[in-house]
KELUM-316921 format. One record per residue (C-alpha): residue number from 1; residue in three letters; x, y, z. Coordinates in Angstrom, 2 decimals. Example, Ala and Ser with C-alpha at 12.3 -4.5 7.8 and 13.67 -1.06 7.14 Angstrom:
% residues 2
{r 1,ala,{12.30,-4.50,7.80}}
{r 2,ser,{13.67,-1.06,7.14}}
END
This chain:
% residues 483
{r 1,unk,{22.88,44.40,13.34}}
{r 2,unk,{21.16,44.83,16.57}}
{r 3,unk,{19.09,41.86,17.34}}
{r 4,unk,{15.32,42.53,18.39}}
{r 5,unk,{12.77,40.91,20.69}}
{r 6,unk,{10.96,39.91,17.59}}
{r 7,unk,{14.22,38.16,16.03}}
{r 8,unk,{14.94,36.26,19.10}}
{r 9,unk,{11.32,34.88,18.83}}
{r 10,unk,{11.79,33.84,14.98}}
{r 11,unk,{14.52,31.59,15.68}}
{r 12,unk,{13.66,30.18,19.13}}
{r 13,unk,{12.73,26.51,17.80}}
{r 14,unk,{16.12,26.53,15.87}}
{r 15,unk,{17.91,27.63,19.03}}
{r 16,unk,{17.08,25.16,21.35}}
{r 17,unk,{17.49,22.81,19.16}}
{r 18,unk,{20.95,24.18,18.41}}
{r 19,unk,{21.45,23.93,22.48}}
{r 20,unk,{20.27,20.56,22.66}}
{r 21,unk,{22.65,19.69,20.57}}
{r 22,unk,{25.59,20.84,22.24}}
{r 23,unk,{23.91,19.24,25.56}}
{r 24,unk,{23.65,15.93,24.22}}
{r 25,unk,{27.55,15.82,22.78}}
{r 26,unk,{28.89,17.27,26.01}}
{r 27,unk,{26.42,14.69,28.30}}
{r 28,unk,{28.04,11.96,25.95}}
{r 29,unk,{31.58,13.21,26.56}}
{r 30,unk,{31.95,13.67,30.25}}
{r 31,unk,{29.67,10.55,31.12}}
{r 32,unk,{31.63,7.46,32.12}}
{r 33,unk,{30.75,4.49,29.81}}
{r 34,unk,{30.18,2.77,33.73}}
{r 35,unk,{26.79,2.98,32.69}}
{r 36,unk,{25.66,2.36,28.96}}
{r 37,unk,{21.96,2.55,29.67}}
{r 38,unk,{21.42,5.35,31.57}}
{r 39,unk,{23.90,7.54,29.58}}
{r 40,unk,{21.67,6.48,26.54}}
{r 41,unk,{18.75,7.49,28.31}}
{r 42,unk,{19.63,10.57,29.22}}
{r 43,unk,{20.97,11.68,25.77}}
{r 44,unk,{17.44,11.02,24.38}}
{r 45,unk,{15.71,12.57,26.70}}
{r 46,unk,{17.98,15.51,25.83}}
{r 47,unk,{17.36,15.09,22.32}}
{r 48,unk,{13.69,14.63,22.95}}
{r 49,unk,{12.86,17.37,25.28}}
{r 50,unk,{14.66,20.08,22.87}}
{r 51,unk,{11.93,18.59,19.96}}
{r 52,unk,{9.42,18.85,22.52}}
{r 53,unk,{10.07,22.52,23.08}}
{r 54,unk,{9.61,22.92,19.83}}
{r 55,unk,{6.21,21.67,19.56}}
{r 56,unk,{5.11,23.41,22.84}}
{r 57,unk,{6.36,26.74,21.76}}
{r 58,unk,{4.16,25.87,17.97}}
{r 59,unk,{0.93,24.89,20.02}}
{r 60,unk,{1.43,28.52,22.26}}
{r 61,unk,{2.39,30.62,18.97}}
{r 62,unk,{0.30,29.13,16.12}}
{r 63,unk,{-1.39,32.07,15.01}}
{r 64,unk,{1.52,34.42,15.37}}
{r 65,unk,{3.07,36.30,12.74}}
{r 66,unk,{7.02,37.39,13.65}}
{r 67,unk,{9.64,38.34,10.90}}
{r 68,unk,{13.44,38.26,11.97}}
{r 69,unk,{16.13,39.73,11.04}}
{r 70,unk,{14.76,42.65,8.73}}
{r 71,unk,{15.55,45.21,7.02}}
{r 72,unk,{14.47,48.54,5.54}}
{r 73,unk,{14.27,48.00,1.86}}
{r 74,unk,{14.62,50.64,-0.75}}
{r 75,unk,{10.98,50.46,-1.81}}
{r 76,unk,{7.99,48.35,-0.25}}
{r 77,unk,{7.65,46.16,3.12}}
{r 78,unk,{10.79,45.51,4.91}}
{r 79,unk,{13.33,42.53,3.69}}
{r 80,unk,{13.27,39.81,6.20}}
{r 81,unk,{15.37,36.52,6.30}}
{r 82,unk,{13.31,34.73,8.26}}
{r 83,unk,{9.23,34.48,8.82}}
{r 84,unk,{7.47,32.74,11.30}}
{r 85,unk,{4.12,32.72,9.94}}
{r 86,unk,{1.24,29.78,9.73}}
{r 87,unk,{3.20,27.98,6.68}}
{r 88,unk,{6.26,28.25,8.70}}
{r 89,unk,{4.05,26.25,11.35}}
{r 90,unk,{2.74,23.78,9.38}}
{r 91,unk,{6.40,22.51,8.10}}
{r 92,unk,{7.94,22.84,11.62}}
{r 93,unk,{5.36,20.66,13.29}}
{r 94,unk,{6.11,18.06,10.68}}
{r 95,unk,{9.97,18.21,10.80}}
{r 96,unk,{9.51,18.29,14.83}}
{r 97,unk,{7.15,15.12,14.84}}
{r 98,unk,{9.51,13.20,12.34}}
{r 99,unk,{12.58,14.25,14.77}}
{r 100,unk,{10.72,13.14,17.87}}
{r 101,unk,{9.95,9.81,16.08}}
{r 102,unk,{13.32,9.03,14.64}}
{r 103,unk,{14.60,10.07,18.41}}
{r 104,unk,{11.69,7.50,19.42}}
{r 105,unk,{13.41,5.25,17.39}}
{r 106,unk,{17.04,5.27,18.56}}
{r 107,unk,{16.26,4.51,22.18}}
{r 108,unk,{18.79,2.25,24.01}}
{r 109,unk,{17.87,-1.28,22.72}}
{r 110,unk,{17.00,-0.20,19.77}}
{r 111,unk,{19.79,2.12,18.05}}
{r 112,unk,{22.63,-0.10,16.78}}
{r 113,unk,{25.25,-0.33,19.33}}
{r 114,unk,{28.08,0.57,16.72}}
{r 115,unk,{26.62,3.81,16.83}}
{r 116,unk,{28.10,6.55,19.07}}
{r 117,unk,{25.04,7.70,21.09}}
{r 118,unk,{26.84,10.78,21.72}}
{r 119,unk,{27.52,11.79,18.14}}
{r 120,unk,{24.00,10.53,16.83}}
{r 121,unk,{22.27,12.69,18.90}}
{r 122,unk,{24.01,15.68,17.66}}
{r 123,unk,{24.56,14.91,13.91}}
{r 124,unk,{20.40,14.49,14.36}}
{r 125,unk,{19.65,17.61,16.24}}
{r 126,unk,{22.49,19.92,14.32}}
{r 127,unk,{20.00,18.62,10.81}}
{r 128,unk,{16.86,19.51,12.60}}
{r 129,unk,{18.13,23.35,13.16}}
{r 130,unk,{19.13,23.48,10.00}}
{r 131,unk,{15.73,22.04,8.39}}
{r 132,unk,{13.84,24.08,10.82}}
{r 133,unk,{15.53,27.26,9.44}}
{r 134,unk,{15.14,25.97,5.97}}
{r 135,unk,{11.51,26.22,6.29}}
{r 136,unk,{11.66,29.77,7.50}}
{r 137,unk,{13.57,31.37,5.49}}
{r 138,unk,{12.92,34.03,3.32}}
{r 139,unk,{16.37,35.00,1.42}}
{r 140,unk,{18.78,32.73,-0.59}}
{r 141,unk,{21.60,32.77,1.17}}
{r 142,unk,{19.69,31.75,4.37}}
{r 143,unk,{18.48,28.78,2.46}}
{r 144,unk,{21.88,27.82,1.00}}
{r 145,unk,{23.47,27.71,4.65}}
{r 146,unk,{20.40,26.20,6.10}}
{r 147,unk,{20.04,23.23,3.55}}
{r 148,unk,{23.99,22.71,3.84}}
{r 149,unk,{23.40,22.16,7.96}}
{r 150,unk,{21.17,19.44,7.06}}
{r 151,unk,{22.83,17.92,4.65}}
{r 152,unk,{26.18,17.60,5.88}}
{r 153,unk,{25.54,15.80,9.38}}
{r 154,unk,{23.07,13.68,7.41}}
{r 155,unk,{25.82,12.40,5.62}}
{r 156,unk,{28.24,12.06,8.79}}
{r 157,unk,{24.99,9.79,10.14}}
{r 158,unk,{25.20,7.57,7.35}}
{r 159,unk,{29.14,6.45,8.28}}
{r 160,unk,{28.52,6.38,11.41}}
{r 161,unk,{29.05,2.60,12.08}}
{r 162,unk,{31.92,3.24,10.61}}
{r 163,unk,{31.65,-0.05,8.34}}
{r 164,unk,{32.50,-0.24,4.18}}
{r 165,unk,{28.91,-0.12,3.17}}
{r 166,unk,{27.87,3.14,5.21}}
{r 167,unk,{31.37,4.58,4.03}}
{r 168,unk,{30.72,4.27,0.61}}
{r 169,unk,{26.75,5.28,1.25}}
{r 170,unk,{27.57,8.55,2.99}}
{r 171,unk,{30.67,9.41,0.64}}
{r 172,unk,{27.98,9.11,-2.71}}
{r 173,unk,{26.02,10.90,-0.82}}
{r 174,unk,{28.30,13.48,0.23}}
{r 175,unk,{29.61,14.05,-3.35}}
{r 176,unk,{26.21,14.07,-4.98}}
{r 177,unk,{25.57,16.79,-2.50}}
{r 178,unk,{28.09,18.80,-3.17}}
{r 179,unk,{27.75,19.03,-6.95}}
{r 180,unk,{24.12,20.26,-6.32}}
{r 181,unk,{25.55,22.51,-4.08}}
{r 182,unk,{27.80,24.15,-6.63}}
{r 183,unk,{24.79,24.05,-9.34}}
{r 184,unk,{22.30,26.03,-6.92}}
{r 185,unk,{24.88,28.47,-6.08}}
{r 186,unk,{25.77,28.55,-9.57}}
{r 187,unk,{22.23,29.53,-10.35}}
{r 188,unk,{21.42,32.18,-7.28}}
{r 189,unk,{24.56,34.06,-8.51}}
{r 190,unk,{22.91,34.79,-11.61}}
{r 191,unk,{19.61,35.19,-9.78}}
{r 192,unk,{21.70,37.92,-8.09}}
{r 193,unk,{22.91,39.71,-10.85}}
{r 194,unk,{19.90,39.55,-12.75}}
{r 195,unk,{17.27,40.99,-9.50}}
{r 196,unk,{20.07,42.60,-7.56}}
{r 197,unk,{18.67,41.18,-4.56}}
{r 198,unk,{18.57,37.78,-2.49}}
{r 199,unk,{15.41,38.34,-0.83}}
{r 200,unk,{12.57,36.46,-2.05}}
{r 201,unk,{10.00,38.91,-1.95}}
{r 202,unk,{12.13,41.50,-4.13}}
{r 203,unk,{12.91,38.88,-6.48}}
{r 204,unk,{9.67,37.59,-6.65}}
{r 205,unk,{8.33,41.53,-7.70}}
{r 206,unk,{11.24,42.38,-9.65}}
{r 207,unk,{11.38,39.12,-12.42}}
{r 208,unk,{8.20,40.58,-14.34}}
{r 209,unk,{9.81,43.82,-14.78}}
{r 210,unk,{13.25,42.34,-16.48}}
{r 211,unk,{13.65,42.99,-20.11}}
{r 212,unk,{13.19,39.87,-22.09}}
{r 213,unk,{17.12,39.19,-22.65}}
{r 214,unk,{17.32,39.33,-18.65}}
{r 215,unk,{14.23,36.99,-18.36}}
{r 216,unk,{15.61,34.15,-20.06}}
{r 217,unk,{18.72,34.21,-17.79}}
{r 218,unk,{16.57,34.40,-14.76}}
{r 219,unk,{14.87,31.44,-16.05}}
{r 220,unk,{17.93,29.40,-15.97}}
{r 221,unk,{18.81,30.58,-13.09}}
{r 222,unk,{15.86,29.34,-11.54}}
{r 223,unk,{16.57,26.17,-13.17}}
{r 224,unk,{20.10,25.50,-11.85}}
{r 225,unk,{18.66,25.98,-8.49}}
{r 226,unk,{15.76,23.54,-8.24}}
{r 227,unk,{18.10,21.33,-9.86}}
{r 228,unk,{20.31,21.77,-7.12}}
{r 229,unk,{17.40,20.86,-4.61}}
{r 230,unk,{16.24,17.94,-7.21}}
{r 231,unk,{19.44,16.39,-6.32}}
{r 232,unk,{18.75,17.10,-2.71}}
{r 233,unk,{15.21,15.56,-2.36}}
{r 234,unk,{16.61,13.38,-5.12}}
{r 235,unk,{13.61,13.79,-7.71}}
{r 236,unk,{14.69,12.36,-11.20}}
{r 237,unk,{17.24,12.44,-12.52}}
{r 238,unk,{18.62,13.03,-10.02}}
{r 239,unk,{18.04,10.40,-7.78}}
{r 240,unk,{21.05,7.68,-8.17}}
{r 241,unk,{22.62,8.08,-4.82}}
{r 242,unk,{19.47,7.63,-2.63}}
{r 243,unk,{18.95,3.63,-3.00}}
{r 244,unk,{22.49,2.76,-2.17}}
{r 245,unk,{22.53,5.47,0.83}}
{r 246,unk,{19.41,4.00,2.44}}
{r 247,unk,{20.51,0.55,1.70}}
{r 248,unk,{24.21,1.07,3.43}}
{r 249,unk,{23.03,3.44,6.29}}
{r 250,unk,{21.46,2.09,9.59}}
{r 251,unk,{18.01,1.50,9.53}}
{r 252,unk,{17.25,4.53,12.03}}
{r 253,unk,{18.74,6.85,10.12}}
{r 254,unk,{17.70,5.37,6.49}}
{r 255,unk,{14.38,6.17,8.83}}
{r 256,unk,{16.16,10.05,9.24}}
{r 257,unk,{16.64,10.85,5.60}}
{r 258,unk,{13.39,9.57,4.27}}
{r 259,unk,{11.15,11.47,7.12}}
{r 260,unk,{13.61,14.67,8.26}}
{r 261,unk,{16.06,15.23,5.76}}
{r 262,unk,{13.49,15.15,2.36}}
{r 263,unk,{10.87,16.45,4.22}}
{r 264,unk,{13.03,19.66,4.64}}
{r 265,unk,{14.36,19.41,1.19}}
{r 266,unk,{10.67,19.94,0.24}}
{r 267,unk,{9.90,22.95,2.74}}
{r 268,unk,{13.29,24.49,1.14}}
{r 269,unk,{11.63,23.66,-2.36}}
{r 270,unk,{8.25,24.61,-1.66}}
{r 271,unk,{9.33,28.05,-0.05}}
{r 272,unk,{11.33,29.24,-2.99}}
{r 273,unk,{8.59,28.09,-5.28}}
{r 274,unk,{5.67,29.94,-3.35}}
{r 275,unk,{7.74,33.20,-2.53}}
{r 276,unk,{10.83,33.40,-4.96}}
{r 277,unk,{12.16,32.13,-8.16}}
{r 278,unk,{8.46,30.46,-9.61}}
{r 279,unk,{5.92,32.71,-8.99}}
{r 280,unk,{2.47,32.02,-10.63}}
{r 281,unk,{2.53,31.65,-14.31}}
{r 282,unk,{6.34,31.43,-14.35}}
{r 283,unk,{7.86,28.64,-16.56}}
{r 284,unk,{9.59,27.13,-14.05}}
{r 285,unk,{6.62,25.67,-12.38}}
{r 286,unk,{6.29,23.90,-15.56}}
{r 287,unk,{9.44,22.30,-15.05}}
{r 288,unk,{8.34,21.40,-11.89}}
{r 289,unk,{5.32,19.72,-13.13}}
{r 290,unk,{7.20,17.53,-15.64}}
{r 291,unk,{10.09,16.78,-12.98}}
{r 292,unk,{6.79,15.48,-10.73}}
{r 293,unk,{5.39,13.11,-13.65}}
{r 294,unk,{9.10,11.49,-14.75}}
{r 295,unk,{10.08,11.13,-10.46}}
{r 296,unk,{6.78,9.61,-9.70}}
{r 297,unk,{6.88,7.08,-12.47}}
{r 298,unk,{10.62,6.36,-12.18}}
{r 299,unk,{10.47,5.83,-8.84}}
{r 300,unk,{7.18,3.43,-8.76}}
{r 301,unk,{8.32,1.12,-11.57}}
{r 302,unk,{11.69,0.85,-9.71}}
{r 303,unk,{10.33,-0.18,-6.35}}
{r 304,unk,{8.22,-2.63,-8.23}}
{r 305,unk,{11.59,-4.91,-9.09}}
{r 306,unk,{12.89,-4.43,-5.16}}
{r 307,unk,{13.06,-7.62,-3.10}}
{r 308,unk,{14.65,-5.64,-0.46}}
{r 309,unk,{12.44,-3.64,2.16}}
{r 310,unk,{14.71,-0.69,2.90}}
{r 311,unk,{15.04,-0.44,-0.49}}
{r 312,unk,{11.58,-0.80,-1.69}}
{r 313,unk,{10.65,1.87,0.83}}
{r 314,unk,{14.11,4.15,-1.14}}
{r 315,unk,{12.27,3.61,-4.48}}
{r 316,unk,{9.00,4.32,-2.75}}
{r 317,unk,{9.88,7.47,-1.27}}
{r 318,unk,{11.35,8.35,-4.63}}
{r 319,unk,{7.52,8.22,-6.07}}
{r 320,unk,{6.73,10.16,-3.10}}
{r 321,unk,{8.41,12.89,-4.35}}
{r 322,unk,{6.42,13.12,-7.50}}
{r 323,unk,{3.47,13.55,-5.98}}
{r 324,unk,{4.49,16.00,-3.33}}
{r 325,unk,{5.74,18.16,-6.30}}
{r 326,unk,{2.22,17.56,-8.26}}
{r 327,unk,{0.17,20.20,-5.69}}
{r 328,unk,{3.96,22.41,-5.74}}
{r 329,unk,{3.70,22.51,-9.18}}
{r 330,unk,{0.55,25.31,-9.17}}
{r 331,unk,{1.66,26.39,-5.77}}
{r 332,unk,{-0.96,24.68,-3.92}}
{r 333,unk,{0.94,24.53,-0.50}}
{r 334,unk,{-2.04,23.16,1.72}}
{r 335,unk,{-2.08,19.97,0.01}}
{r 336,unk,{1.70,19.68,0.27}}
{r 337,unk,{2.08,20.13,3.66}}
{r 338,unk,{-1.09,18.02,4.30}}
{r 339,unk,{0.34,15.20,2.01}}
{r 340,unk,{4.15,15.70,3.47}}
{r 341,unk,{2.52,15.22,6.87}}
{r 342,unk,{0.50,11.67,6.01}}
{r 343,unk,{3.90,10.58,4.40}}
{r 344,unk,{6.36,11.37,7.14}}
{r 345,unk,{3.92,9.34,9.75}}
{r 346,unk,{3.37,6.05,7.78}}
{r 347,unk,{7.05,6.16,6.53}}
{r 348,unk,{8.42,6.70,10.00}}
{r 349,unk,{5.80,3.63,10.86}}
{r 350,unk,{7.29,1.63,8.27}}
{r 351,unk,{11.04,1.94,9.11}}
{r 352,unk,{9.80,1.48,12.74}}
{r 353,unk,{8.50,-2.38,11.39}}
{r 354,unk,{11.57,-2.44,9.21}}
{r 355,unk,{13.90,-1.75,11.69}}
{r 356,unk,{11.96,-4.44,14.02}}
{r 357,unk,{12.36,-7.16,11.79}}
{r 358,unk,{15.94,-6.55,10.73}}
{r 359,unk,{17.31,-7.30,14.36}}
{r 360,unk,{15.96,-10.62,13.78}}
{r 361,unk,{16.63,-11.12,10.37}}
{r 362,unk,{18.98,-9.07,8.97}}
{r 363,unk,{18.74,-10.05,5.40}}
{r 364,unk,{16.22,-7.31,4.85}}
{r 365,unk,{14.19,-9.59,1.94}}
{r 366,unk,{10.34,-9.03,1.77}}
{r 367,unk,{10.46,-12.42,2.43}}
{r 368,unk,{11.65,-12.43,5.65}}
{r 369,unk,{7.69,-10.77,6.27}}
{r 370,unk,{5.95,-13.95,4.84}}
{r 371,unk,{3.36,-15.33,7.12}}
{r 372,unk,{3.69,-12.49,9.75}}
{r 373,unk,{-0.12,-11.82,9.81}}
{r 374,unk,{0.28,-15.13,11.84}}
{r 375,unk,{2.89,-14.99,14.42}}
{r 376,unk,{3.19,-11.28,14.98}}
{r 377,unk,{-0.59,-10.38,14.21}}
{r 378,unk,{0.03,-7.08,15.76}}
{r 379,unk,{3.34,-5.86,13.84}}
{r 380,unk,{1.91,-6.98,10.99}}
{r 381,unk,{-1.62,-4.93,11.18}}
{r 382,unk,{0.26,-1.78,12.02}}
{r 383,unk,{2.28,-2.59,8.98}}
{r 384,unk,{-0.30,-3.16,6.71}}
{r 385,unk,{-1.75,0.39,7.96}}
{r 386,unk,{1.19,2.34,6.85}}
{r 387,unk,{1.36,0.62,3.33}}
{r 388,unk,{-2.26,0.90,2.54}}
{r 389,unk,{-1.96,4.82,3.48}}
{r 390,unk,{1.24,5.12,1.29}}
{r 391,unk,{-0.77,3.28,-1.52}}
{r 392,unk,{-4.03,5.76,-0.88}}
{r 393,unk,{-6.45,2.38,0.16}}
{r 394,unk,{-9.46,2.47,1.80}}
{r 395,unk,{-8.95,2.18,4.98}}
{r 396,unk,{-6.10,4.58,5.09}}
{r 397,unk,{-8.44,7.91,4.00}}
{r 398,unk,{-5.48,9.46,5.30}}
{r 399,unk,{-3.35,8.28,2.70}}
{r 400,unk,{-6.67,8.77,-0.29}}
{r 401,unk,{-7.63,12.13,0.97}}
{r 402,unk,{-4.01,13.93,0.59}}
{r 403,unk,{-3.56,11.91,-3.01}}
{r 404,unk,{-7.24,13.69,-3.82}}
{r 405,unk,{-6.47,16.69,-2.82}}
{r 406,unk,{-2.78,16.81,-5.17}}
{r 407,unk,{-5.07,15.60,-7.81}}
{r 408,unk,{-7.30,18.56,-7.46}}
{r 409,unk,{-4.81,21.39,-6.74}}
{r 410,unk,{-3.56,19.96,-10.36}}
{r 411,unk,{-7.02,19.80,-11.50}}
{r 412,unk,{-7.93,23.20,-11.05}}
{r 413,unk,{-4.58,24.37,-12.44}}
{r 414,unk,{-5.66,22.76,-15.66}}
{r 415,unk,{-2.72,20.04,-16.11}}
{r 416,unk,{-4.68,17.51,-16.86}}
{r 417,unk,{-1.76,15.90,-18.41}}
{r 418,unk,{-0.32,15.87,-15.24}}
{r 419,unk,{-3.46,14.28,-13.27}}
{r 420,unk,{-3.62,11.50,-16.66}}
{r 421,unk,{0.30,10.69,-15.23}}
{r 422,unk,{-0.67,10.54,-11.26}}
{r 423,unk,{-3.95,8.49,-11.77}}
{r 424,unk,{-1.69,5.78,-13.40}}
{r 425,unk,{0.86,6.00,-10.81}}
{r 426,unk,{-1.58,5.22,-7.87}}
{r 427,unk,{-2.40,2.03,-9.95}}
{r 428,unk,{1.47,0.94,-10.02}}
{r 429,unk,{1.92,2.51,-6.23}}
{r 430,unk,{-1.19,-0.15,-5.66}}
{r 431,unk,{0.64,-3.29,-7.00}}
{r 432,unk,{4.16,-2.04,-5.33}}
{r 433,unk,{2.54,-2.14,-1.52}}
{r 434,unk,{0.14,-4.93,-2.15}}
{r 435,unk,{3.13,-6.99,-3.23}}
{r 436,unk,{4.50,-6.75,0.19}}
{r 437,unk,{1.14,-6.85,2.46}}
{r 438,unk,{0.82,-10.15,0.08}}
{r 439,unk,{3.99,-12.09,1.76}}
{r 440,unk,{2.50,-10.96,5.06}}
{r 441,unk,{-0.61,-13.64,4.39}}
{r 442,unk,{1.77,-16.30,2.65}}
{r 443,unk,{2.63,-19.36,5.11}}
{r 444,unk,{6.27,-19.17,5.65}}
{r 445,unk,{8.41,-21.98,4.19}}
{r 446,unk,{10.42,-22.30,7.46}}
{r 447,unk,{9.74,-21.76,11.26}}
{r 448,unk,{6.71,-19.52,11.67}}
{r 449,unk,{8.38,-15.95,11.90}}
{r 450,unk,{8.23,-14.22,15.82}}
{r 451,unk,{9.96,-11.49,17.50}}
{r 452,unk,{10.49,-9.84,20.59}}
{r 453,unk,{9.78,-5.93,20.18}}
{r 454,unk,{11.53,-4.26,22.72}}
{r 455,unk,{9.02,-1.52,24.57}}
{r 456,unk,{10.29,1.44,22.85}}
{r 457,unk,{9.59,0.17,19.58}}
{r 458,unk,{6.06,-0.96,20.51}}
{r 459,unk,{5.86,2.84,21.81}}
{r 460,unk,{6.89,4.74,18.61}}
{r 461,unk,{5.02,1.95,16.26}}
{r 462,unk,{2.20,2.48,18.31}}
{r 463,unk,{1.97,6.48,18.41}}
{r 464,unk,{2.79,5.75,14.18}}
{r 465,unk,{-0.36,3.30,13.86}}
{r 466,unk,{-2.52,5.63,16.13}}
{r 467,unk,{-1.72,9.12,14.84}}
{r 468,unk,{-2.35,6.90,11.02}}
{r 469,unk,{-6.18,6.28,12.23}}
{r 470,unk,{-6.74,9.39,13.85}}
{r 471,unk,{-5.49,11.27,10.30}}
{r 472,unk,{-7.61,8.69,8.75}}
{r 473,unk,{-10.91,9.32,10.61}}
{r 474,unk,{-10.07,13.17,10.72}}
{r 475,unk,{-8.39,13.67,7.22}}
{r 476,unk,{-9.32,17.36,7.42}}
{r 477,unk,{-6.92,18.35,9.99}}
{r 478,unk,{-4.02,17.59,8.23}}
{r 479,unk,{-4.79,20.35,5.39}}
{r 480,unk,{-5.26,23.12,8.75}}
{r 481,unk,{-1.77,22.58,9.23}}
{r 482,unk,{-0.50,25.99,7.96}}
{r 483,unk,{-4.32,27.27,8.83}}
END
């Protein structure tokens, strides 16, 4: 196949990130450890500048349409694997933001110093490619090899420090994902033989034609494949390797899987669901709508009992899920990319405070926070910010706009069941958040708690808390995400 002008445009964020993250191993590998810092340095800057690209190149091509790599198909439009269009926009500009913010976080001073730079750097950047292809493409083996580059130098990030407790996190990990692996390609092989295609749009027009013998195995087809992404964005059931891997990994890149890695499990999910295997009245997006309800309750009551913070926020981004598969449910991908874009800035935020408070105390209890509104009166308020956004409080409209708008994508879609379910989630969600903004007004029983937050944290916390007002004050904008 002859690549075109047009194909070289389609995958030009995904390339440079690719380059970058070559650059940043091979910087790490012929610098001299003479000078710790400044190699650091110059890796993120690497790292950051390819991200940056990114963005620029989204800003200057926003309203651009550009399929890659088509190809004449026997009847209708061409077959593309992958579309740069405004959804494809939307989702890259909130993979690229939580990339530059994790980056943001893993400055020198700040990443753990068990950590190959180096390797971190590249593990990072060699997921973003993959996620950013994951969100634009448009046939199943695409997505298959896509969602496999992010996963599998996720998992290397997690054993990184090369202790038991990240060992045995990435290795559940690792073996989780590769029985959903095998179950989604179990399922697209069928998908296959049923459509005779592995484009989305053929499949998409060819399931309503398939005699009713045929349907029923392209149903569960469809079935073993967002099971196979359930146990990537670990929706319940589903979901048992997630605590333990957030718990075990360092706190930047606990910070990594719950903003970049599940926010492209859900562009992955939310593009087969829109333009493949669940199109509008299909069954499966019934499924998806009951897999929504269980996750979001599951994963609420759970980080109710937590006395941990990284794993409260594990459990918490568990509930997450649920309601970013509410809107996905009836195909309503404005509010999902509106409400995955509110999510990935307070929980980036979050980790940020998280990951603060840990190099001091690195117990990682909630009470470790107690009395914080005192002595740190600035951590604490940004803190307080993210969690009342996660919870969907007044003042985070950010946070109550995105939950409104799931609730009325389901609304209209008539599963009122479904809304009955979220309404008393956002009650438990309340009680898990104000649990922990609670110990930040308690006195402490000890010394009054006080850090020292190295610049680059104050940085990235800040740019968290500020983008978190601005979304608050200007709620609309993030719903013109994919335009």
């Amino acid at each position: 196949m002859t690549m075109t002008w047009m194909d070289w445009q389609a995958i030009a964020v995904p390339l440079v990130l690719a380059l970058g993250a070559v650059a940043a191993l091979l910087v790490d590998a012929f610098w001299a450890d003479t000078n710790r810092e400044l190699k650091h340095v110059t890796v993120s800057l690497v790292s950051g500048a390819a991200i940056v690209f990114g963005l620029v190149f989204l800003i200057a091509q926003h309203n651009s349409y550009r399929p890659g790599f088509c190809r004449a198909a026997v009847e209708g439009p061409a077959e593309c694997s992958l579309v740069y269009e405004p959804l494809t926009v939307g989702l890259w500009a909130v993979l690229l933001i939580a990339g530059l913010g994790v980056v943001g976080l893993s400055t020198y001073q700040l990443l753990d110093h068990a950590i190959p730079v180096g390797e971190y750097h590249f593990l990072l950047l060699s997921a973003l490619t993959g996620a950013t292809v994951l969100a634009a493409a448009r046939d199943l083996a695409t997505v298959v090899i896509a969602l496999e580059v992010v996963s599998l130098p996720s998992f290397a990030m997690v054993a990184l420090r090369r202790d038991r407790r990240g060992s045995e996190a990435a290795m559940k990990a690792f073996l989780v994902s590769v029985l959903s692996t095998a179950v989604m390609l179990f399922g697209i092989s069928y998908l296959y033989g049923v459509t005779g295609s592995l484009y989305l749009q053929t499949i998409v027009t060819r399931l309503p034609g398939l005699d009713p013998d045929l349907r029923r195995v392209a149903f569960a087809a469809g079935l073993f494949v967002l099971v196979g992404f359930g146990f990537k964005i670990a929706a319940v059931p589903f979901h048992g390797w997630l605590p333990d891997t957030y718990a075990g990994a360092p706190v930047e890149v606990a910070a990594f899987l719950a903003v970049v890695s599940k926010s492209a499990g859900v562009a992955g999910l939310l593009v087969l669901v829109t333009f493949g295997v669940a199109p509008s009245g299909s069954e499966l997006r019934t499924v998806v709508a009951i897999l929504a309800a269980v996750t979001m309750t599951v994963g609420n009551l759970a980080a109710l009992r937590q006395r941990e913070a990284v794993r409260l926020l594990a459990w918490s981004s568990i509930g997450q899920v649920g309601f970013l598969l509410a809107p996905l449910a009836v195909g309503d991908a404005q509010a999902v990319v509106g409400y995955l874009a509110a999510y990935v800035v307070v929980t980036l935020g979050a980790f940020g405070a998280v990951a603060v408070v840990q190099r001091h105390r690195p117990s990682g209890l909630l009470a470790d926070y107690r009395g914080m509104i005192r002595s740190e009166p600035g951590l604490a308020a940004a803190l307080i910010l993210f969690l009342v956004i996660l919870a969907g409080l007044p003042p985070g409209l950010a946070g109550l706009f995105t939950k409104f708008a799931a609730f009325q994508a389901v609304i209209d879609a008539d599963l009122l069941w479904l809304a009955l379910v979220m309404a008393v989630n956002v009650m438990i969600g309340l009680a898990v958040y104000l649990r922990w903004i609670a110990e930040l007004f308690r006195l402490p029983a000890d010394d009054p708690f006080s850090v020292d937050i190295e610049t680059p944290a104050v940085t990235v916390l800040s740019a968290c808390a500020g983008a978190a007002v601005v979304l608050s004050i200007l709620p609309s904008t993030l719903f013109t995400l994919i335009g």
